[in-house]
N, C-alpha and C positions, 0 to 999 in steps of 0.2 A: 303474436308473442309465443315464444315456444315452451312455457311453462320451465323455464330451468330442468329439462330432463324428464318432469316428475309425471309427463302424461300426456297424453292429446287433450286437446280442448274442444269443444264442440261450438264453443262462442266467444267472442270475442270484441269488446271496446273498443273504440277509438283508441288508438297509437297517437298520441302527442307528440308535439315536435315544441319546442323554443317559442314561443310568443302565441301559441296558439288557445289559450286557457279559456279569453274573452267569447271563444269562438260557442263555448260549450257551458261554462258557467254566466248563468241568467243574470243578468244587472239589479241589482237592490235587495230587498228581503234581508232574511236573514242567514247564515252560510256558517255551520257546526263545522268546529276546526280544530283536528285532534294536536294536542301539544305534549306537556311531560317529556319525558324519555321519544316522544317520536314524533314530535315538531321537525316539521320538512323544510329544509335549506331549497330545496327545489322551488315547493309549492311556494314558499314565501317569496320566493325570488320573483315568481309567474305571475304573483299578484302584484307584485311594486310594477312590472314591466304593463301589465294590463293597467292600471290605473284610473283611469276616469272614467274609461270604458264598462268597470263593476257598478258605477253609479252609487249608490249611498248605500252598498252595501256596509252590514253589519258582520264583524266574523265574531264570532261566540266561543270560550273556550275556557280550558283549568290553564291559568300561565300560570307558574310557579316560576318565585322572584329567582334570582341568580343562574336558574336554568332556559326558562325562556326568555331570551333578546330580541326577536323582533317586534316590531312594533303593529306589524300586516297593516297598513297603511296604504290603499290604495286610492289616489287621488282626495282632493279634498274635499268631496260628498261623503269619503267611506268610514265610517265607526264601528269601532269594538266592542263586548259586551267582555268584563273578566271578571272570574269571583276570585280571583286573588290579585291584591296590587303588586302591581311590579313599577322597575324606573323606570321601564321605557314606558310604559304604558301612560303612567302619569305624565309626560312632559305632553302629553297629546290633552289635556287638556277638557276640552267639554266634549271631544269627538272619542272617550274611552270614559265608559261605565262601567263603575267598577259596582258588584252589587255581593257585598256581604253574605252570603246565603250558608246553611247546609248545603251535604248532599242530597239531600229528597227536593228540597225545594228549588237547587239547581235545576234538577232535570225538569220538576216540576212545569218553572218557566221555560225552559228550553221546549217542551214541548207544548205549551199555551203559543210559545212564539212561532211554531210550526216555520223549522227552518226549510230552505227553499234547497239548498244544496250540503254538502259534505263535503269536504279536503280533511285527505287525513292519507297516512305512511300504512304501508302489510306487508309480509309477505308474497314473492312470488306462490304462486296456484301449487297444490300439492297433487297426488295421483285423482282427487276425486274431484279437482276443480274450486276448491278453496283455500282465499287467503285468507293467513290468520294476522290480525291485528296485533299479533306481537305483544310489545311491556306496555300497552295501551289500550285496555280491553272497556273502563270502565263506562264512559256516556256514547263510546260510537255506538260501540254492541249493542247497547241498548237500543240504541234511536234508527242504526242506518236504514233499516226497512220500514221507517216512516217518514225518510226525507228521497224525495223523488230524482233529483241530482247527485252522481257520487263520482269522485275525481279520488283518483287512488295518484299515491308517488309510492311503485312495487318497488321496494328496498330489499334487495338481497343480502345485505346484512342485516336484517330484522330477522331474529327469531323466530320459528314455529311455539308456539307457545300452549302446556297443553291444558285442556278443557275449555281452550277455546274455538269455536268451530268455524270464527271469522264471516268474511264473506264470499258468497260464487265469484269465482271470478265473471262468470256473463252476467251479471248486476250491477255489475261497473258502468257507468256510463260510461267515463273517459280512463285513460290513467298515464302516468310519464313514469320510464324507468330508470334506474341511477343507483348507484350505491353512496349510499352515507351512513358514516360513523352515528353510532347513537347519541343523543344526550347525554350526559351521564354524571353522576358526582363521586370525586375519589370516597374510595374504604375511609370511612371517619378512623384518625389514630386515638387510641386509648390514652388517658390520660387517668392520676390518682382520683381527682375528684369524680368526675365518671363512674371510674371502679368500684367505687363506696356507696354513691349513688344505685348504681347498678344492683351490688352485694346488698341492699337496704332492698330495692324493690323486688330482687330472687325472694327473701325470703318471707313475703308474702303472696306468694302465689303457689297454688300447691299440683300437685302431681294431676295431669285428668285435664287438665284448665283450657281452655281457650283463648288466645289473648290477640289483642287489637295493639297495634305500635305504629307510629309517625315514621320521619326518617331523621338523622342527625347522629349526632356522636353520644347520645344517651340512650335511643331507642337500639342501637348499635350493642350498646355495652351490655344494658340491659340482655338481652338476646344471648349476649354469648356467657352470662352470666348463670344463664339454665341449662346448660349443655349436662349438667347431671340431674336434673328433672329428666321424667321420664311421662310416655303417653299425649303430653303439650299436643294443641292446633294451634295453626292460624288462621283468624278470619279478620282482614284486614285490607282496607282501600290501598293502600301503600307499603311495597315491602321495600327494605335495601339491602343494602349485604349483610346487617345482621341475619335477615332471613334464610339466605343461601347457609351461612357459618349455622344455623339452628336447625336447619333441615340434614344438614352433614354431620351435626353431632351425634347424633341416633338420642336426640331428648326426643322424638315428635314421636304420636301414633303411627302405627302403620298404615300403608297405605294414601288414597291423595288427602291429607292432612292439612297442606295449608295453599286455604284458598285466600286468594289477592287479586284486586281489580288490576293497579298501576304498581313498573317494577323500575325503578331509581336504581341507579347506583354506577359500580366499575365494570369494566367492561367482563371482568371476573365473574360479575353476577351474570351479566346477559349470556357467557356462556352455559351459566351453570344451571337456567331455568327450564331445560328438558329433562329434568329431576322427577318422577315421578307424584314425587308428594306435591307438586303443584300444581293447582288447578287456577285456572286466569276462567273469573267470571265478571258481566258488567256490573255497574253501581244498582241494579235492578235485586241482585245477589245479595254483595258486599256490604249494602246498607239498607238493605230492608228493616223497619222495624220488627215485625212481625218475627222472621227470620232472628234475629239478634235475639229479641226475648226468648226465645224458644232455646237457644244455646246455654246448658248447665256451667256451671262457671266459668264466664265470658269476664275475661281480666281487660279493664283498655286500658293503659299506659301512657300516655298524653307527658307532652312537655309545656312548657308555657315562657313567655316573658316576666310574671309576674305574680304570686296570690298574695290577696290581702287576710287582713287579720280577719274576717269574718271567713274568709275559707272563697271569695271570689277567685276565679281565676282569669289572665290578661293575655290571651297570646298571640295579637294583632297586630301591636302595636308596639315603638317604642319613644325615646325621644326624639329618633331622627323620622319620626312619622311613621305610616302605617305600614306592613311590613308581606301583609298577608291578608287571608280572610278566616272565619269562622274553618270552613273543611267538614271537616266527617265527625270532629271531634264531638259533637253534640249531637250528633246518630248514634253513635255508637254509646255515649253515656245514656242515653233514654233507654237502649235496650239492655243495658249492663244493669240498669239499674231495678227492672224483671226479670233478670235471668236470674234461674235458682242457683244460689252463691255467688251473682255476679260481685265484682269489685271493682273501682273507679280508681285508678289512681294517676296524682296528677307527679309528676317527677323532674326538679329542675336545680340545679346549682343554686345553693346561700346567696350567693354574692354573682356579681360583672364588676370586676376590680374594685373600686370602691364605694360599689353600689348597691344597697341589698335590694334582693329580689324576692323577701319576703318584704311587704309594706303595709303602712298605717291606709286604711279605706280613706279614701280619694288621693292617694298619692300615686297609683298607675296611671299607665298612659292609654289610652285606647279604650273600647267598648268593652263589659263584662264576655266572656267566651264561655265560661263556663257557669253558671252561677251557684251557689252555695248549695244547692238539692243535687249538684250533679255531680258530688267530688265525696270519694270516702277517706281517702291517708294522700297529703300531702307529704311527698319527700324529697328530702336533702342528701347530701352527705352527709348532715349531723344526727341523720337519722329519720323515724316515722312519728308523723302526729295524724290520730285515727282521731278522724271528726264526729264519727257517727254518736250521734245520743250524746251529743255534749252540747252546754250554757254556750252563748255569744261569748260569755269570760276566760269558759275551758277553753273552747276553739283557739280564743288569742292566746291562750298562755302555752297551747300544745306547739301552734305555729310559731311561738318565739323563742320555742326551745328546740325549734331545728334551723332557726334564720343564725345568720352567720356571728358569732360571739364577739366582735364588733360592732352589731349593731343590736345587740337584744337590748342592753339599756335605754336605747333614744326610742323601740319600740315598745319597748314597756311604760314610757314615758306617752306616749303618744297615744295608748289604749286607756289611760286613768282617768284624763273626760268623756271617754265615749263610754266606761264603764258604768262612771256616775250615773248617765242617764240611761240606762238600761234598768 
């Protein structure tokens, strides 16, 4: 391989060809498979063609619903491990484990289960013989030099991505080269409730802060909603284009400012992540306890499906099933919740047309996500209810004076037996 320009090489992998995968990836165990933003049309393609040949392999991995499609399916010995549900993933049945986790306890297992191989998208090799993993830094980086197999698809439209130093390219065992477009999800458009939403969560957060955000069209809003905040970081598993619009505002500190495992978004962002202020580090970084605590007022920003009147929050789940899994959301709320001035907050639209999405306890769908110790101000568009140091009574009457004015009477109705017995 001639490194794109960028250098001699002193070493070099096997060169892949078309049907050659079986030849080099070991039959069964388990096999870490980098997805997000840089799931390979290649590698998935290599494994459906190998097929029975991988034996009962297991591929292990973050799918994230609407963006990853395949189902990596090869033959019918082979199973998945995903801690987010998706639909492809569910029609498969009892041969895809879906397992709920954080991120510490992801990695956790992933390395109790000591995977036997790696597939995963980089960078061609740079002057010094390193690919960088690109908008994908968070469980490779961490694990690749404990998994003894590693199959590269070198994507020349992958990003160099900086503060990540990837891997040698001679540690490759194999690799296949190809250009493919990234994953990606369009720029969320602004909409009013958002905006309110957004303008409610600016204005508790203060100048200096550090904040954690998801992706979607609130963590979106939210972000460009600070652009006159000054000093801001990020420390956050997942950025998307709000983060690029937040780092171009001139709100962030100087210098590399905001660090991010996985980076989502338009193809806008992936040009625009040789920015300086961003450093790409693994989930080893991103969600360290330890690490988070230590951060002076670490903001998370979390959306949700659903909080109840006690202050639970739902965001797994909905009526048409499950939707996702737990994530980082409850890493990062444990270390927010030690950091000096941290702040928790959870932020998500009144209503889904005629449905509030503030609710009486036991009326969400899905498992607790966040529970009543992990959440400070619940907000809406109609505003902030700050839970902290309030009765079970206050809590409901703060939460139903930001739920959608449609539905505050049937929830005020629905609190006055459970008040009784308190």
């Amino acid at each position: 391989m001639s490194g794109g320009g960028d250098g001699a090489l002193t070493a070099s992998p096997r060169l892949l060809r078309s049907g050659e995968l079986a030849a080099v990836l070991p039959p069964g165990g388990m096999t870490l498979v980098s997805l997000c933003s840089a799931e390979s049309d290649l590698l998935a393609a290599e494994v459906d063609a190998a097929g029975a040949a991988l034996g009962d392999m297991d591929f292990a991995g973050i799918f994230v619903p609407g963006l990853n499609r395949h189902d990596w399916k090869a033959g019918p010995a082979s199973r998945v491990t995903t801690f987010f549900q998706t639909p492809e993933l569910r029609t498969r049945g009892a041969a895809a484990r879906f397992l709920p986790l954080c991120y510490q306890d992801t990695l956790a297992l992933i390395r109790q289960e000591q995977p036997r191989a790696a597939l995963f998208m980089c960078a061609p090799p740079n002057d010094a013989g390193n690919c960088s993993f690109g908008t994908e830094v968070s469980l490779i980086a961490a694990l690749w030099s404990e998994i003894p197999v590693r199959i590269a698809h070198i994507n020349p439209a992958m990003p160099r991505t900086p503060g990540d130093p990837g891997i040698p390219f001679a540690e490759l065992t194999a690799c296949y080269e190809g250009a493919q477009m990234l994953r990606g999800m369009p720029e969320a458009s602004a909409d009013p409730v958002s905006a309110r939403i957004a303008a409610n969560v600016a204005a508790l957060v203060p100048d200096g802060a550090t904040l954690q955000t998801g992706l979607g069209k609130i963590p979106d809003a939210v972000l460009g909603a600070l652009a006159s905040h000054r000093d801001l970081r990020l420390h956050t598993g997942l950025a998307g284009d709000g983060a690029l619009a937040l780092v171009r505002s001139g709100a962030m500190a100087q210098g590399a400012s905001a660090l991010v495992g996985v980076a989502i978004g338009s193809p806008q962002l992936y040009a625009g992540l040789d920015d300086p202020h961003f450093q790409f580090r693994p989930v080893t970084v991103t969600h360290d306890p330890a690490r988070l605590a230590g951060i002076e007022r670490l903001v998370t920003i979390n959306s949700a499906m659903a909080v109840d009147l006690f202050g639970q929050v739902y965001s797994e789940a909905s009526s048409r099933g499950f939707q996702s899994g737990p994530g980082g959301a409850s890493d990062y709320a444990r270390g927010a919740r030690v950091s000096p001035g941290g702040l928790r907050i959870v932020a998500l639209p009144s209503a889904a047309g005629a449905t509030s999405r503030i609710v009486a306890p036991g009326d969400a769908h899905g498992p607790v996500s966040l529970s009543r110790f992990d959440v400070d101000v619940v907000v809406t568009e109609h505003g902030r209810a700050d839970l902290r140091g309030k009765t079970y009574s206050e809590r409901a009457a703060a939460l139903i004076a930001i739920a959608s004015p449609d539905h505050r009477e049937a929830l005020s109705r629905t609190w006055h037996p459970i008040a009784a017995q308190i």
